[in-house]
C-alpha distance (Angstrom), angle and dihedral (degrees) to the residues before:
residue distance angle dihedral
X1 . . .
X2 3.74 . .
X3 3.72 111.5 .
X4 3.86 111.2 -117.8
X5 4.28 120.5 -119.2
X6 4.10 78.1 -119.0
X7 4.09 96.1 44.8
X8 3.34 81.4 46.5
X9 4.02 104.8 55.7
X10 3.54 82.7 42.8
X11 3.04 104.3 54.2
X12 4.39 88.5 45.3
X13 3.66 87.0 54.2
X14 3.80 95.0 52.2
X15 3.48 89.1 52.3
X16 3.88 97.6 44.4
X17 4.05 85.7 56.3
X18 3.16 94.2 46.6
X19 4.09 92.4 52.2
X20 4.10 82.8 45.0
X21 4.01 95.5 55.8
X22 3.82 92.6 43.2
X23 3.92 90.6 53.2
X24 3.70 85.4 59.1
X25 3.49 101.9 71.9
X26 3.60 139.8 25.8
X27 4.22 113.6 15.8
X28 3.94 102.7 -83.0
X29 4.18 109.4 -110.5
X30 3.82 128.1 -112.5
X31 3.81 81.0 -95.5
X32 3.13 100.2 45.0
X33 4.00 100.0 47.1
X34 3.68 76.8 47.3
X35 3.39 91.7 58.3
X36 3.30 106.8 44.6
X37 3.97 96.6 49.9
X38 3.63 89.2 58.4
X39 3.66 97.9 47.3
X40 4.13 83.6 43.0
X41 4.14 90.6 51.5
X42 3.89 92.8 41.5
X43 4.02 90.0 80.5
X44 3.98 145.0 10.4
X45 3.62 74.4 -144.9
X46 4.08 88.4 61.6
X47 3.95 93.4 48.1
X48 3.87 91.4 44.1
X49 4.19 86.1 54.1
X50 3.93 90.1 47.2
X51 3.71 99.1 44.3
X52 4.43 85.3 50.9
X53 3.80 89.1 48.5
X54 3.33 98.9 52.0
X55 3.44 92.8 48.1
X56 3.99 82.5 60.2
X57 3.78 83.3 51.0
X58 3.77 91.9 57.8
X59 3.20 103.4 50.2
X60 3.59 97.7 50.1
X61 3.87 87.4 55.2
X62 3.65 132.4 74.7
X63 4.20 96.6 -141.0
X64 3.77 148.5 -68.4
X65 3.68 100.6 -58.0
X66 3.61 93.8 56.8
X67 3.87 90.7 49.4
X68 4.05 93.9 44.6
X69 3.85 75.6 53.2
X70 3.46 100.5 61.4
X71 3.90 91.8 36.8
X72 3.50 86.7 52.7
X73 3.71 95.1 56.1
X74 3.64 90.4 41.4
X75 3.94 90.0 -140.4
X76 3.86 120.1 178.6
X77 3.84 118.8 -80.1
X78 3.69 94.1 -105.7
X79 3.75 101.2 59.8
X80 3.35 90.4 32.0
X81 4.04 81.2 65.7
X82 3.75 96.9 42.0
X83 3.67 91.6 47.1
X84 3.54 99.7 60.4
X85 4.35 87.4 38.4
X86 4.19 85.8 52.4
X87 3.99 81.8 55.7
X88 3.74 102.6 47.8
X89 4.31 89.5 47.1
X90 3.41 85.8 46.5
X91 3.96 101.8 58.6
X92 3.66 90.5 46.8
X93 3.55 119.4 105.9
X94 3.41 117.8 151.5
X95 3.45 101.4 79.7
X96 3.56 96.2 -34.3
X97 3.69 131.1 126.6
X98 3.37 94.6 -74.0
X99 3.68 115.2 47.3
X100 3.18 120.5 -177.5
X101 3.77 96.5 -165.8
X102 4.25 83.4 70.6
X103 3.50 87.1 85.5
X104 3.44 95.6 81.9
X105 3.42 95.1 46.4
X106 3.80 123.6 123.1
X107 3.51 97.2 -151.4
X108 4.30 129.4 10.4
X109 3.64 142.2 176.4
X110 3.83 133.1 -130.1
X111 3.75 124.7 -124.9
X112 3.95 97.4 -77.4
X113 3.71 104.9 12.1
X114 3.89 132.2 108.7
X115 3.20 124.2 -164.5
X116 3.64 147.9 176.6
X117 3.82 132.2 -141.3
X118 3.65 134.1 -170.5
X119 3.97 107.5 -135.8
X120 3.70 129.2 -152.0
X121 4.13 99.1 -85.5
X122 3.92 93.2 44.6
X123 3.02 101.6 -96.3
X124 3.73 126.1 117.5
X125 3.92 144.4 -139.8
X126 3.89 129.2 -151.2
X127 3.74 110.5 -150.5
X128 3.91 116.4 -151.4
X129 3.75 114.5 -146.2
X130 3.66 120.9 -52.7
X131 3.61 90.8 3.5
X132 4.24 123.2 147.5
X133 3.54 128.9 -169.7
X134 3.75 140.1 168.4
X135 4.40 137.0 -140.1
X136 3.91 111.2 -130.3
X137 4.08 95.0 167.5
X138 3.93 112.4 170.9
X139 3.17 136.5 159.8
X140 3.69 100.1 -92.6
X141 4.11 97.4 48.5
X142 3.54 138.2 -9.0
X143 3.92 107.6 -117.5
X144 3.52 134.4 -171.8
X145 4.28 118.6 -163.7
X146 3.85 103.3 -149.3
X147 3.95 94.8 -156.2
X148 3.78 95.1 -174.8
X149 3.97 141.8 -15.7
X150 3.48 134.9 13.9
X151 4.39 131.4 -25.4
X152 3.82 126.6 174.2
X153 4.09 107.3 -165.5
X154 3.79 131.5 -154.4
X155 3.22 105.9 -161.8
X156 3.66 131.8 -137.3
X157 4.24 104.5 -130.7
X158 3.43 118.8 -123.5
X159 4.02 120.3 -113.3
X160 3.87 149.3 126.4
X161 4.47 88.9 -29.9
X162 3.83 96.1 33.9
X163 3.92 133.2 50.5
X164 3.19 100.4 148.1
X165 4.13 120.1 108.4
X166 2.98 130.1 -130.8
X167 3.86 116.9 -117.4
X168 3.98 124.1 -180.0
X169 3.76 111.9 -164.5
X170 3.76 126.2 -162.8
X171 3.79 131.7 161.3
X172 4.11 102.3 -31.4
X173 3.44 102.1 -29.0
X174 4.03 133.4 71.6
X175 4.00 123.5 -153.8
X176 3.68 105.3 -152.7
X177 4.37 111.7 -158.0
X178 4.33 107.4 -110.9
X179 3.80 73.5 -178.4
X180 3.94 142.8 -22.4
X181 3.62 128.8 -49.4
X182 3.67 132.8 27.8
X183 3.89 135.8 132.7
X184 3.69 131.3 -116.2
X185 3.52 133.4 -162.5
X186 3.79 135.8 -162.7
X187 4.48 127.2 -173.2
X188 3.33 136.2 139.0
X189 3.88 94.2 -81.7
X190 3.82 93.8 59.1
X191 4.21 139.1 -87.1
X192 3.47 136.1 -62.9
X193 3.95 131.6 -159.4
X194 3.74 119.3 -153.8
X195 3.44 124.2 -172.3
X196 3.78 112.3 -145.4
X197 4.43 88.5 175.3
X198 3.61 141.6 4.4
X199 4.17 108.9 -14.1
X200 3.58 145.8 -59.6
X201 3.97 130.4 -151.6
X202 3.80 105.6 -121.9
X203 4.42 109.1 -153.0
X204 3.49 124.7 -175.7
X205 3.85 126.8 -170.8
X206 3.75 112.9 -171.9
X207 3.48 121.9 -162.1
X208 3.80 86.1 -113.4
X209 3.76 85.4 82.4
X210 4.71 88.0 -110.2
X211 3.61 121.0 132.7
X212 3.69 111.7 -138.7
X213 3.90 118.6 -171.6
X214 3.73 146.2 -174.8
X215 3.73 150.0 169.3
X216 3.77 114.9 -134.7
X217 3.96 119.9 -149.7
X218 3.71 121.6 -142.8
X219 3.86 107.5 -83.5
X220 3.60 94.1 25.5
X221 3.51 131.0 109.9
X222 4.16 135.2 -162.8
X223 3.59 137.4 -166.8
X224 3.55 138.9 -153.9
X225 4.15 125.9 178.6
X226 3.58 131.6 -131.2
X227 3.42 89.9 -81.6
X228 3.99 93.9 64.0
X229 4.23 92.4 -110.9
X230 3.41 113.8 156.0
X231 4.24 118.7 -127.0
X232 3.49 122.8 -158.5
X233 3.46 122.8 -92.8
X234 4.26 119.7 -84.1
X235 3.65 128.5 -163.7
X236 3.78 102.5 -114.2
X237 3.84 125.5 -137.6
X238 3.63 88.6 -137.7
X239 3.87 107.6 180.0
X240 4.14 81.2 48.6
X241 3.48 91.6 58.2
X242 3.63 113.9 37.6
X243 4.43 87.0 38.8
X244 3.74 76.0 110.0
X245 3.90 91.5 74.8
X246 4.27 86.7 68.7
X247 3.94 87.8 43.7
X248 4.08 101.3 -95.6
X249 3.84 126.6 108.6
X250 3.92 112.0 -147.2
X251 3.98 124.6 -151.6
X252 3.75 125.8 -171.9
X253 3.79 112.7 -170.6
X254 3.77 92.0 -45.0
X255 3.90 130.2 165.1
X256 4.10 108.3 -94.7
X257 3.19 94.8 -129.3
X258 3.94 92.1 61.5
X259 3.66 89.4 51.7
X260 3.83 98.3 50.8
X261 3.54 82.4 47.4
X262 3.65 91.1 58.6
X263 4.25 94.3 35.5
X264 3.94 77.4 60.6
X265 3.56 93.2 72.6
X266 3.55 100.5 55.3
X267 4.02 97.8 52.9
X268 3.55 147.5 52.5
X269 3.41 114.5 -115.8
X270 4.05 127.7 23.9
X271 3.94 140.2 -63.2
X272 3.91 106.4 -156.6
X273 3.61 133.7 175.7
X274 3.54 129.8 -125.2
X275 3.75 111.8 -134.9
X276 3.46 129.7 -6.7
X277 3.62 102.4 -100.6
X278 3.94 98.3 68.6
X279 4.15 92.7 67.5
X280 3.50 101.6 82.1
X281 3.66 90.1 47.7
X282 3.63 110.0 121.8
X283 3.97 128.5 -112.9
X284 3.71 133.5 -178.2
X285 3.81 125.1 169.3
X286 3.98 141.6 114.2
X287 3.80 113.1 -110.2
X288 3.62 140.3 167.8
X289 3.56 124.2 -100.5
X290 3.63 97.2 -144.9
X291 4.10 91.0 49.3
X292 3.75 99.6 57.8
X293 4.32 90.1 150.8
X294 3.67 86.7 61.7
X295 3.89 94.3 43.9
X296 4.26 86.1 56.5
X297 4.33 86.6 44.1
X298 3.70 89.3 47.9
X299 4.59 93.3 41.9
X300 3.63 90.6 49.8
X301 3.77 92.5 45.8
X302 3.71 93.8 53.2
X303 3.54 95.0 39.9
X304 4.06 99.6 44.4
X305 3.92 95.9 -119.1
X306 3.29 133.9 132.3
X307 4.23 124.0 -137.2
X308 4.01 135.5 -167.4
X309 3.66 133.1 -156.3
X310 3.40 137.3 -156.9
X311 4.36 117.7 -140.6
X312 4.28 80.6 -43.0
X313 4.30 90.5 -67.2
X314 3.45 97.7 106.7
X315 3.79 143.1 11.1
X316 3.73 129.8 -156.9
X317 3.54 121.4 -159.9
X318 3.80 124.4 -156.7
């Protein structure tokens, strides 16, 4: 069978990564060197695979010295890898993996674990994997600081014992409770509000010094970004996106690189994509959030692609 121009590319980026992670650990052998400048001359195609791998490779490390490091040691392949993935989570702090704003959190979740907590008014909070949050009740308004990741609320109503409201604030932007459950989540890109019933009071404060505001409807959903700007409102596939509260993440023809972005969440270690062309592929499937292995099997199944990982720390997909 004739190998297709995508097979192909594929297949050339497979092999590029797979060149990429070897040169990370122990020195290459005559054979190997050999090897691997044939297979390097054989195509511009080859070189132009290399050069986009190794940019991969660079950005999941922290510099030369580190690398010289674990040359220098000659350690195995595989630790070699998670080594230099341990460094990149570990210098990022704005929203990354390690946040160092979670240590003022009142309550937090490990990589993989959900968990729900009863708070001072009765009412409670789920926390989504790797999620951190933090109690500010006063005597004005009940407050919760959602530091980083993902919170679903049930809200304690107001009434003769309790006028205070309830106000979540994330990033520049507070979603004050019109009445008792809704979801919010916090990354990099921004927050979201989703309103699982009754209504919530969306507030942004941009640096800019504006106040933008907005009611949210049950089953709808709004965004702002980092910067506190306000999207429009969305209807919100709600069961879809809180399925993560009974341990399953949902996905409904959404772009790949969304959904590794998610899978993320739920494991140690990295999902990354090989070449730019694969994220708006599509994916739709029900998987378990505490079987993320068998959600990347099942993805590169459906989508015909092939993946590679390194002593279970990282996992390229190409």
């Amino acid at each position: 069978m004739t190998e297709s121009v995508d097979d192909r590319q594929d297949r050339i980026d497979g092999e590029a990564a797979a060149w990429v992670i070897r040169q990370g650990g122990t020195p290459l052998t005559i054979e190997e060197q050999r090897a691997f400048a044939t297979w390097r001359a054989a195509s511009s195609d080859h070189e132009e695979a290399f050069r986009r791998a190794s940019s991969l490779w660079s950005d999941l490390d922290v510099g030369t010295r580190q690398k010289q490091v674990i040359r220098r040691r000659q350690i195995g392949t595989g630790v070699a890898f998670g080594v230099a993935c341990i460094a990149v989570l570990a210098t990022q702090s704005d929203g990354g993996w390690l946040n160092l704003d979670r240590w003022r959190a009142d309550y937090t979740t490990a990589t993989g674990e959900i968990r729900t907590v009863s708070l001072p008014d009765g009412s409670t909070a789920q926390l989504d994997s790797h999620t951190a949050l933090a109690v500010h009740y006063g005597t004005a308004e009940r407050r919760i600081v959602l530091i980083d990741g993902d919170a679903w609320f049930k809200v304690a109503p107001l009434g003769a014992t309790e006028h205070r409201p309830f106000v979540v604030e994330a990033s520049h932007g507070t979603s004050t409770a019109l009445g008792t459950q809704f979801m919010v989540e916090r990354d990099p890109a921004g927050v979201r509000t989703t309103v699982t019933e009754h209504r919530v009071r969306v507030v942004t404060r941009p640096p800019d010094g504006l106040t933008h505001s907005v009611i949210v409807a049950e089953g709808q959903s709004v965004r702002y970004g980092p910067d506190g700007a306000l999207d429009t409102l969305q209807a919100a596939p709600v069961d879809a996106m809180t399925a993560w509260r009974s341990g399953q993440l949902v996905f409904d023809n959404e772009p790949l690189s969304e959904v590794i972005t998610r899978l993320n969440r739920y494991r140690r270690g990295r999902i990354m994509l090989m070449g730019a062309r694969l994220k708006d592929r599509r994916v739709s499937g029900v998987f378990s959030c505490s079987d993320i292995d068998g959600a990347v099997s099942s993805i590169t199944r459906q989508l015909a692609l092939r993946s590679v990982s390194v002593a279970g720390l990282a996992t390229i997909i190409y």
